[in-house]
N, C-alpha and C positions, 0 to 999 in steps of 0.2 A: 504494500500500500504506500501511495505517494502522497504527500500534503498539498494542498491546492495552491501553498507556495514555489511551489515548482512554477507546470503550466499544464492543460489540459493535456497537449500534447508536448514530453519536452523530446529534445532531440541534441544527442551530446556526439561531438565528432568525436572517431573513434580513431586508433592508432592504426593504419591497414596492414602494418608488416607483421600485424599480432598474429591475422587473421586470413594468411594465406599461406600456400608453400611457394606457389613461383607465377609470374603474370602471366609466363606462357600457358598456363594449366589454366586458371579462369582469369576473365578480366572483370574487376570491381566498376561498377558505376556509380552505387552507393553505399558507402556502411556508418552507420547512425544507427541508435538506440532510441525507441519508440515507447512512450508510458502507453499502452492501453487503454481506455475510458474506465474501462471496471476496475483500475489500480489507482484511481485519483479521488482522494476522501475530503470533499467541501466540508465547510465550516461547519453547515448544519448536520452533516452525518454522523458525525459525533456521536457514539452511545446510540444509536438509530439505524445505519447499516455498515455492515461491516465490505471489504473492500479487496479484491484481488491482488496476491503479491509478486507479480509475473512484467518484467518487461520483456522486448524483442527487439532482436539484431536485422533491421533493414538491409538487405543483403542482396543485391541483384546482380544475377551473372548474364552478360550476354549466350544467345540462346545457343548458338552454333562452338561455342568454348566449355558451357557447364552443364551440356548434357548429362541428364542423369544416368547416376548409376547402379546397375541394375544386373551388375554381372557375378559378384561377389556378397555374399550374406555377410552382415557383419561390418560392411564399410561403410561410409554415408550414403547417403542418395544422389549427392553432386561431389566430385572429388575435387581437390584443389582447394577445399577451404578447412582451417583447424577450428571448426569446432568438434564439440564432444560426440561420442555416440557410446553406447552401452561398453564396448570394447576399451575404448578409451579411459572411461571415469574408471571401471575395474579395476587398469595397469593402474592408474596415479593414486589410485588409493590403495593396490594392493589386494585387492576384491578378488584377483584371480588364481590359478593355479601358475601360469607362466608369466614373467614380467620381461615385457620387452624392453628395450633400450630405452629411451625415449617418449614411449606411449603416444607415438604418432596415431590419430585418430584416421588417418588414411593407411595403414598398414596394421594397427589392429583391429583382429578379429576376434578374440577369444573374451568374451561377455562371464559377469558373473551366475553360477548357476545356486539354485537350492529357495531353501524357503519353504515354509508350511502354515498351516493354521491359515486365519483371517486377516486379511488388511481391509478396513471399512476406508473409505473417501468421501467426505463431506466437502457439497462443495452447494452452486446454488443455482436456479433453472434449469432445463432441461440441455442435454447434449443428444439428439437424437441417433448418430451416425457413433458415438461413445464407441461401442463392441466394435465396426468395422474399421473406424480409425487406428483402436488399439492392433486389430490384426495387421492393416497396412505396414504399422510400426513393427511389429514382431515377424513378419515377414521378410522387411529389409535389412532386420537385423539377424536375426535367423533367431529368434527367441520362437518357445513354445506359441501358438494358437490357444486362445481362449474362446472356451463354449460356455454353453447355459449352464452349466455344471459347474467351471472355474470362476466366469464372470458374471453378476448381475445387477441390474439397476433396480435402486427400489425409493417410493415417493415418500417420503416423509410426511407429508400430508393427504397421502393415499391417493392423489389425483395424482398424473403428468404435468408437471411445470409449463409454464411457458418457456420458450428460448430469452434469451437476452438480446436485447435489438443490437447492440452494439457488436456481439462476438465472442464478447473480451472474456465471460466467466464457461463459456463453449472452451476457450482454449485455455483456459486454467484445470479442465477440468480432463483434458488431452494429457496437456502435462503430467497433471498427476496422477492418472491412471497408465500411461506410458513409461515414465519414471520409474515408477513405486515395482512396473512389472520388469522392469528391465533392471534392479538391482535385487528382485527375489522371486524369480520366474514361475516357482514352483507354487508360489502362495496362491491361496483364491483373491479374488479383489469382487469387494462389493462396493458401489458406486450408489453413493445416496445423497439427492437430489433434493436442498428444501425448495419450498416455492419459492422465494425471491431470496434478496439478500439482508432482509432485514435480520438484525441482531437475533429477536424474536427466533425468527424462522430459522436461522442458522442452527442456533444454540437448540429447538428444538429436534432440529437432524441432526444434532451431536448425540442426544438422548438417544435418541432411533437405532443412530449406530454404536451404541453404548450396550444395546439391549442384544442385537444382533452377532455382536463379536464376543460378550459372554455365552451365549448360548453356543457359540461354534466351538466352546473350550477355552478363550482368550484369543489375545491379539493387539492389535494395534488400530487407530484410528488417525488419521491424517484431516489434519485443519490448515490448509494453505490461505488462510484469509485471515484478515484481523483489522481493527480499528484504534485510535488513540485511546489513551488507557483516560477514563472516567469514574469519578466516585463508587457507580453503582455496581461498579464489574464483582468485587468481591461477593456478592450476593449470589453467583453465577458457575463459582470454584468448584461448587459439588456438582456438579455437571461433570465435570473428568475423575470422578471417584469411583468411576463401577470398578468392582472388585474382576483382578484379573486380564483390566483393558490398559493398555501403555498410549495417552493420548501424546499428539504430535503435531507443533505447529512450528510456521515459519517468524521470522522476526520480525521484518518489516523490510523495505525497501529506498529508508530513507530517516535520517538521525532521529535518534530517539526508541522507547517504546513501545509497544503494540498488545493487544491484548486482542487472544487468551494467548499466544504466546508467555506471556509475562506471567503465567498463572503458578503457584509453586507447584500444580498436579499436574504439568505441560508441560513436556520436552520443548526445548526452545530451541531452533536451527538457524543459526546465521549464514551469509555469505562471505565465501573468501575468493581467492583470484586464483584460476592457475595461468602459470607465466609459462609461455614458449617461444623457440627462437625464430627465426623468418623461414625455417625448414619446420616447424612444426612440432618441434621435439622439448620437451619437458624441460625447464629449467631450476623452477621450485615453484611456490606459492606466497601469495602476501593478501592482505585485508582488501577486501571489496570495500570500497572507502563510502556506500554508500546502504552499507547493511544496516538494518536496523541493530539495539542494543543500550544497554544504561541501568540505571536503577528504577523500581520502579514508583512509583509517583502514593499508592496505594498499598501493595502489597506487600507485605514483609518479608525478611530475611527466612527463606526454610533451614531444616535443621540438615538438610544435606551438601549448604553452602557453607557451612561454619567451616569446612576445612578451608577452604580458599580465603576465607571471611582474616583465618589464623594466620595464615603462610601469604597473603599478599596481599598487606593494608595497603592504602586503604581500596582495595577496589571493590567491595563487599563490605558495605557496614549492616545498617540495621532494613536496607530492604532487599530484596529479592532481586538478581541479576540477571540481565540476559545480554546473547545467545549462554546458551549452556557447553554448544559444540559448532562447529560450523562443517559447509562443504561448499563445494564451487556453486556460485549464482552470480557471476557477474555476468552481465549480460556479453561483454566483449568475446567471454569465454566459456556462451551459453551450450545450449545440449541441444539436438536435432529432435523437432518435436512433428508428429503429421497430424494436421485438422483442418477438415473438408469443409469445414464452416467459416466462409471469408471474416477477417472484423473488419471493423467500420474503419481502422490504419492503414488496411491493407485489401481494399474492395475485389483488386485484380485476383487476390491469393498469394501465398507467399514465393520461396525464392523461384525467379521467372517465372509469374504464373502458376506453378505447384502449388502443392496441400502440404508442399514440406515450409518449417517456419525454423527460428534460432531462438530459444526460450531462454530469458535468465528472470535474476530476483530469485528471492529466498524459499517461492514455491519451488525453485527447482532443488534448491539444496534442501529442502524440508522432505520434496518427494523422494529424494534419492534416500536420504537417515532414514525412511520409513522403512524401506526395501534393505536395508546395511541391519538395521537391526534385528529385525524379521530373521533373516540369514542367521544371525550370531543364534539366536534360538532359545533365549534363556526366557523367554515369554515373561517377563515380571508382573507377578501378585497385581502392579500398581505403577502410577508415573511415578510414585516416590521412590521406588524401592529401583527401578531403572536408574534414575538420575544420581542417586547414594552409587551405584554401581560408576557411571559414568566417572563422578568425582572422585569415588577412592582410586580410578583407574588413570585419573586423568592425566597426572605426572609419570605415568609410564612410556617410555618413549618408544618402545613397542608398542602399542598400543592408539597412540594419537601424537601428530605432530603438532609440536606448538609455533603459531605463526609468529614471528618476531617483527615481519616486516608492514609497514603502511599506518595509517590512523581513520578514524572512524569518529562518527557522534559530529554534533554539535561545532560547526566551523576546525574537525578534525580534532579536538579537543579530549579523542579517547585515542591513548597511541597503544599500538602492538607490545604486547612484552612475552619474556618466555615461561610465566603460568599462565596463570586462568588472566579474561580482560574484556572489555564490554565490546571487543568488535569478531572473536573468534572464540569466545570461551574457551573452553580446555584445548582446544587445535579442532583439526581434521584427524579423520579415521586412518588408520594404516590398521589394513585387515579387520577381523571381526573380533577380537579380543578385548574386551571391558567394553562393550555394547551394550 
């Protein structure tokens, strides 16, 4: 979610040697980061509706240079550009069983596998094309096919939603159901739909999927939405208490806050960067200078921050901190997302006219932790009893890497250190160990 201090639409030039392997392979006409309508939170929405945390990588290849590709499972869809694709996040973070050089996203293929139990997706209106988009996705990357069996949408309010005139919560809802399968394939995913995006409705399809993923034995629940944190939120906390469920949301997509992120029963996912050379090849990682993060304004210090609270004053006094952990969401260094549903940024469709798009923001690093966790397999009792896990694990360097590099917050005002810190908390994942 963006503050209406930005702009409805902003558009930030982008460095283009990040974002290619060589001119001869594609040629760029534009690359610019796009806020979506459904990531832009007015004054009045406040406590009222809550708000998509998704930008995109404007990305246009001439048509006779970036022919898609369609010949290898596992690769992008257009070659010649670095961003992510299932193969890719695996190597950088270690998800896989072989680690290539590099983690060129055009030469890896080998995607992470496993996963079980339930992942619910709350998200808001209807995605009608949901199941066949995700196959599109799973097809090109050569992930499993989901049937009626793996996959299903269900209404929260018992009707079919309307769509969103805009697009914008259609393709948050691509992401996170593409994401969440392509970091734990073997899981089932349930997709549930409140009517609109009011707080109300949201939090009500929280409950829905609350009820759904204890009956399936446990699980996880993915909230890739949120709004500025307000007085009345802590009335709302016992919402992610069902016994059994590991709730999960993103930070936000712009300094500060966000709630339910910020909830102490809420995994909190931030964004960081991954950095590559003009060949495409991994170089390390640093702060998405644009992730959400901070104290929070209401809620208090939980008892599973005290150990950071002790070992790295002050960043943790007497409230509740977020992200908790972070993964890639910056938009420059987004992940290959397919949704058949034009938005109102991109009327043509995405790159040349496709259904393929470049997704970042903290939905993407939120849906990926959902699928990274899932994998690890330890299904916890509770969000509390996950995130205690998290931070006893957190200073293990097996484990998670700690980002030391960039700043975050408030005119840059939160900088990187190597514990825990309001723009990466405990790091990024390296494999599934303290998950």
């Amino acid at each position: 979610m963006v503050r209406f201090v930005w702009s409805l639409v902003l558009v930030v030039t982008a460095t283009l040697a990040l974002n290619r392997v060589s001119w001869a392979q594609v040629t760029l006409r534009t690359a610019s980061v796009m806020v979506p309508q459904s990531s832009v939170e007015h004054p009045a929405d406040i406590g009222v509706r809550f708000h998509t945390n998704t930008m995109l990588k404007a990305v246009y290849a001439l048509p006779e240079q970036g022919a898609m590709n369609n010949l290898t499972a596992g690769t992008p869809p257009f070659s010649g550009f670095v961003y992510e694709t299932p193969g890719s996040l695996g190597c950088v973070y270690r998800l896989v069983s072989t680690i290539v050089p590099g983690c060129n996203p055009n030469t890896v293929t080998e995607g992470p596998t496993g996963g079980s139990g339930l992942i619910a997706i709350v998200d808001a209106f209807d995605d009608p094309n949901a199941m066949s988009d995700l196959n599109a996705f799973s097809s090109q990357f050569g992930l499993p096919l989901v049937t009626l069996n793996t996959f299903e949408v269900v209404y929260a309010a018992g009707t079919q939603p309307a769509q969103d005139p805009t697009g914008g919560w259609e393709g948050e809802e691509s992401l996170d159901i593409e994401l969440a399968h392509a970091m734990a394939p073997s899981a089932n995913l349930v997709l549930v739909e409140s009517a609109t995006n009011s707080n109300h409705d949201l939090l009500k399809a929280v409950t829905t999927a609350g009820s759904l993923v204890a009956a399936a034995g446990g699980g996880e629940i993915l909230m890739d939405w949120g709004g500025s944190e307000n007085p009345g939120e802590i009335w709302h906390d016992w919402r992610f208490t069902t016994p059994g469920v590991v709730y999960i949301s993103s930070s936000g997509d712009s300094p500060g806050t966000q709630y339910p992120s910020v909830s102490p029963y809420v995994v909190a996912v931030g964004g960081s960067t991954i950095r590559r050379d003009s060949s495409g090849n991994l170089i390390g990682q640093r702060v998405w200078h644009y992730t959400g993060g901070g104290p929070s304004l209401y809620e208090p210090r939980p008892a599973y921050q005290d150990i950071v609270a002790s070992h790295f004053p002050p960043a943790v006094r007497g409230e509740r901190g977020t992200p908790d952990l972070s993964f890639d969401g910056n938009p420059n260094t987004g992940a290959w997302v397919y949704d058949s549903i034009p938005m109102s940024e991109f009327p043509s469709g995405g790159v040349s006219g496709s259904n393929w798009y470049v997704f970042g923001g903290t939905s993407l690093s939120a849906a990926a932790m959902v699928g990274v966790i899932n994998v690890a397999g330890h299904f916890s009792k509770s969000s509390a009893r996950e995130l205690a896990r998290i931070y006893n694990n957190g200073t293990l360097a097996v484990d998670y890497r700690a980002i030391v590099s960039g700043t975050c917050g408030p005119d840059g005002s939160f900088p990187a250190t190597p514990g825990w810190d309001y723009c990466t908390g405990v790091g990024t994942p390296i494999g599934y160990g303290g998950k």
